[in-house]
C-alpha positions in Angstrom: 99.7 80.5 82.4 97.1 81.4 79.1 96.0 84.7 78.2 94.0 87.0 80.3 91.0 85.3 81.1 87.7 87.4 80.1 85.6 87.6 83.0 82.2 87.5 81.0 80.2 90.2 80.7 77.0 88.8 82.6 79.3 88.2 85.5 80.8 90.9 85.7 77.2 93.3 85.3 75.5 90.4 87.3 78.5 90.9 90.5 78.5 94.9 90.0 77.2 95.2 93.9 79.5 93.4 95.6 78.0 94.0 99.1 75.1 92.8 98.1 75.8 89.8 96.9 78.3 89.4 100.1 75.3 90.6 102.2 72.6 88.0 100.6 74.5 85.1 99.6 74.0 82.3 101.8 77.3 80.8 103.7 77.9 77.3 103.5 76.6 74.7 106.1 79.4 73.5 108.7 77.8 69.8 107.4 79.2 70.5 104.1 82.4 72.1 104.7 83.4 69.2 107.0 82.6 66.7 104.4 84.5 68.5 101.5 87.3 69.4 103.8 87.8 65.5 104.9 87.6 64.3 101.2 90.3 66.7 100.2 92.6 65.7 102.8 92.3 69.1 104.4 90.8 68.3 107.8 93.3 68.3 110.6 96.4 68.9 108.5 97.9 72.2 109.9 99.0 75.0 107.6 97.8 73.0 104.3 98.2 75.7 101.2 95.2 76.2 100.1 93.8 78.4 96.6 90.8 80.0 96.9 90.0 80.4 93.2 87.6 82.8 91.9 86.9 83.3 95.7 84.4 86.5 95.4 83.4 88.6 98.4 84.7 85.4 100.2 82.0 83.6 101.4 84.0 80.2 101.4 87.3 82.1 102.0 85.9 82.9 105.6 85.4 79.6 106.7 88.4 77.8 105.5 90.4 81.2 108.0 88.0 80.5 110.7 89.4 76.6 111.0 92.0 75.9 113.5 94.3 74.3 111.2 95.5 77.5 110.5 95.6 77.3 106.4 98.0 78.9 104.5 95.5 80.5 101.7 95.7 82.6 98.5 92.3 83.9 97.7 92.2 84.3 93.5 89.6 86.8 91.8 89.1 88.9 88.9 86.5 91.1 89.8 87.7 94.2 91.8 84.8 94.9 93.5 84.3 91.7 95.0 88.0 91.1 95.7 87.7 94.7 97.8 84.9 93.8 99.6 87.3 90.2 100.7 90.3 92.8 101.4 87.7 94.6 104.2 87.2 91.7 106.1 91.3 91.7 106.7 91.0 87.5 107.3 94.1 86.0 108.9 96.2 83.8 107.3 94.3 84.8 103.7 96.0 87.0 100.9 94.1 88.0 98.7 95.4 88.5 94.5 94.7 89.6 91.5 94.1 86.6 89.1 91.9 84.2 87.3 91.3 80.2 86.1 93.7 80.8 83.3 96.0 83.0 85.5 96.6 82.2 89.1 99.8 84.2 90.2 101.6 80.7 92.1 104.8 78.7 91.2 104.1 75.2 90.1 103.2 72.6 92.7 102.6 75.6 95.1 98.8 74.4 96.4 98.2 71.3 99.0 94.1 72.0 97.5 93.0 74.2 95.2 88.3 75.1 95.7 86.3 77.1 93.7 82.8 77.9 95.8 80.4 79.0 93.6 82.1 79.3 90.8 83.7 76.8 88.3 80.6 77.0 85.7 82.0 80.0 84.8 85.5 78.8 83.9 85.3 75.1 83.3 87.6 74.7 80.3 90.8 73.0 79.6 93.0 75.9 80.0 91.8 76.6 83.5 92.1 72.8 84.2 95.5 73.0 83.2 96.3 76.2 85.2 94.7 74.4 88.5 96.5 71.4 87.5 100.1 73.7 87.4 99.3 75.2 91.1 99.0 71.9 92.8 101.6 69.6 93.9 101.1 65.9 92.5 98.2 63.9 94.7 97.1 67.5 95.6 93.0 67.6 96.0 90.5 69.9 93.9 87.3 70.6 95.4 83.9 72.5 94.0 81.1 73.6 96.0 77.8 75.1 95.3 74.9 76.4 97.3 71.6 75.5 95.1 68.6 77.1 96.1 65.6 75.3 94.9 64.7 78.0 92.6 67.6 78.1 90.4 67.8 74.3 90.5 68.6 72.0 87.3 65.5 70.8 85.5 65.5 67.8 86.7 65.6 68.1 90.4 62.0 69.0 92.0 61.0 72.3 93.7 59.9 71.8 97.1 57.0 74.2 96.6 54.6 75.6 93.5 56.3 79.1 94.5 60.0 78.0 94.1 58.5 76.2 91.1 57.4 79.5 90.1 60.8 81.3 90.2 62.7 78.6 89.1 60.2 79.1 85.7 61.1 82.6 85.7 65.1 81.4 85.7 65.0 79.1 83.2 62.9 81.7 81.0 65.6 84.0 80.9 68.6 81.4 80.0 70.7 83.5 78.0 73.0 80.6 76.5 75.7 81.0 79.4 76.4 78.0 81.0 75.7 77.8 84.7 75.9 75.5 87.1 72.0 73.9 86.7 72.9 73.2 82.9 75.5 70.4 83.9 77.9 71.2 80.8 81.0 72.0 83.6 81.2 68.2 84.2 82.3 68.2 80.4 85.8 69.2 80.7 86.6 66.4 83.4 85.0 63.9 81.1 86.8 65.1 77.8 89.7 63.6 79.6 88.3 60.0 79.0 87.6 60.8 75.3 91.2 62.0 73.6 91.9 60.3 70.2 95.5 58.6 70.5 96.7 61.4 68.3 95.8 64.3 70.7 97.7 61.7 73.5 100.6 61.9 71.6 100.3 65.9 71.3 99.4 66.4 74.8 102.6 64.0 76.3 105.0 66.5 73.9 103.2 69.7 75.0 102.6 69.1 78.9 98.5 70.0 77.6 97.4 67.1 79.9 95.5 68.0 83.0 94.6 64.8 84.3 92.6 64.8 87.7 91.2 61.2 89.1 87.6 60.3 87.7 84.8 59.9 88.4 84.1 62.8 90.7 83.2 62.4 94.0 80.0 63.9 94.8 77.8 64.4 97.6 75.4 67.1 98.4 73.8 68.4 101.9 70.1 69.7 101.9 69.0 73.0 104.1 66.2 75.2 104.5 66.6 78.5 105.6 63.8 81.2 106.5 63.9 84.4 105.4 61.4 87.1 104.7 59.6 88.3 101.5 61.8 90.8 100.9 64.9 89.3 101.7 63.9 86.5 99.3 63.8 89.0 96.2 67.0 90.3 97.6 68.9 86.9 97.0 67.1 86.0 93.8 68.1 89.6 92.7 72.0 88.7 93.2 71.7 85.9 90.8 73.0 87.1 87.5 70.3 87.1 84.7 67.9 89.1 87.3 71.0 91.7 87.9 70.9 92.7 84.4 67.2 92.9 84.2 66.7 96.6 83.7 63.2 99.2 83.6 59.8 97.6 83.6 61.4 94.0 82.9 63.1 93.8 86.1 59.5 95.5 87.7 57.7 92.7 86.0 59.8 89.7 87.6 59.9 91.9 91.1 55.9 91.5 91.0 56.2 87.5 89.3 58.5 87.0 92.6 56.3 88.8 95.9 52.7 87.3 94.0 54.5 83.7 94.1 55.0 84.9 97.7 51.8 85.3 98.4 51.0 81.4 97.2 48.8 78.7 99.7 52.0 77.3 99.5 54.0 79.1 101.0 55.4 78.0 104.2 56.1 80.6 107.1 57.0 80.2 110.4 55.7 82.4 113.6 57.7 85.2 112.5 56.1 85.3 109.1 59.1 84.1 107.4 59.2 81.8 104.7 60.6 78.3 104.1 63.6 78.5 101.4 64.6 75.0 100.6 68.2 74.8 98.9 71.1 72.1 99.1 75.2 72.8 98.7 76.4 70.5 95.8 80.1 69.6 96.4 82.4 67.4 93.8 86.4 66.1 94.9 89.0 64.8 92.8 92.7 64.7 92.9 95.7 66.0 90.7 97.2 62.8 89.0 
């Protein structure tokens, strides 16, 4: 283990209402899970240790205690609140700890799978590759999973609609220099592993430093569409991080950018009046050499 890991600051403001974000966050479609279950050898193999890391209000932590293989699973997270709100659901087969990317409380070669859902932007550096490279036996499989909605997509990828066009604008307006998952820079760490000078080789095989996981990633990703109303929209955009700390007449400002967007030609509703929120769950696989 490293020193404490700092949970940083916009996380920790941006995750402040923990039942809100459990309450608003999507879940993740049974499509997905299946998929990123089978590629990390999970599927079918009863009582498999699983680690949970960074596993928030435990959005993914429900499904993996729903499955009948019965996992064996150690939900990690740093943030009290959201931890609390995981503890409430009292999930069988799940215990839930106190920890973090740099500081998961397991012995060595405890974990059959190690996923982070929703979550490894905010830790993807070489110390918490070498912690998650600690917990897992050898051949052991670690999994990443997102759920994207359109507007706070990478640049590249296309809105489905001028409205989520419009709040993905309003995203990318407010980049504060934190890395999330649209900027792509988490993929760094598991490429830094195909770029060490001979001399940090030599360092690394005296030290242990060398968390080697099988390259390239797997990746895959499952599209969705959802429909929710206007105000439950804002409601989801408002979990996301950089609109939590908006405060006073900024945070009004975006609230009005948001419900006018709404109110778009575009928009498409169905008989209820509800609109169509396209997203898609992102999910990478790779294995502890």
């Amino acid at each position: 283990m490293t020193s404490k890991f700092q949970l940083d600051e916009r996380a920790n403001i941006g995750f402040g209402d923990a039942s809100s974000y459990d309450k608003f966050r999507p879940s993740y479609p049974p499509e997905a899970v299946e998929k990123l279950l089978a590629h990390l050898g999970l599927s079918g193999v009863d009582g498999a240790r699983v680690v949970d890391l960074a596993s928030g209000t435990g959005k993914f932590t429900e499904l993996l205690a729903g499955r009948p293989e019965k996992f064996e699973i150690v939900a990690v997270e740093p943030h009290q609140g959201m931890r609390l709100e995981l503890e409430k659901k009292e999930l069988k087969g799940v215990k839930s700890v106190d920890g973090d990317a740099c500081n998961i409380p397991l012995e060595d070669g405890w974990g059959d799978a190690l996923i982070a859902a929703q979550a490894f932007h905010w830790f993807a550096t070489r110390d918490a590759l070498n912690e998650i490279h600690r917990v897992l036996r050898p051949g052991a499989t670690f999994g990443m999973i997102w759920n994207i909605e359109d507007y706070n997509s990478p640049l590249e990828w296309n809105a489905s609609s001028k409205w989520e066009q419009k709040l993905k604008d309003i995203i990318w307006s407010l980049d504060d220099g934190q890395h999330r998952f649209r900027h792509f820079e988490w993929k760094k760490v598991f490429e830094a592993q195909t770029e060490t000078t001979p001399l940090q080789t030599l360092v690394d095989t005296f030290t242990h430093n060398f968390p080697d996981f099988s390259l390239p990633l797997g990746i895959e990703e499952v599209p969705w569409t959802v429909y929710l109303t206007d105000e439950a929209i804002w409601s989801r955009y408002y979990t996301l991080s950089q609109i939590a700390m908006l405060k006073g007449q900024k945070l009004e400002d975006v609230k009005k950018q948001v419900f006018a967007a709404l109110k778009g030609e575009d928009v498409e509703r169905n008989a209820a009046g509800e609109v169509a929120l396209h997203a898609r769950t992102y999910f990478c696989f790779t294995s502890r050499v």
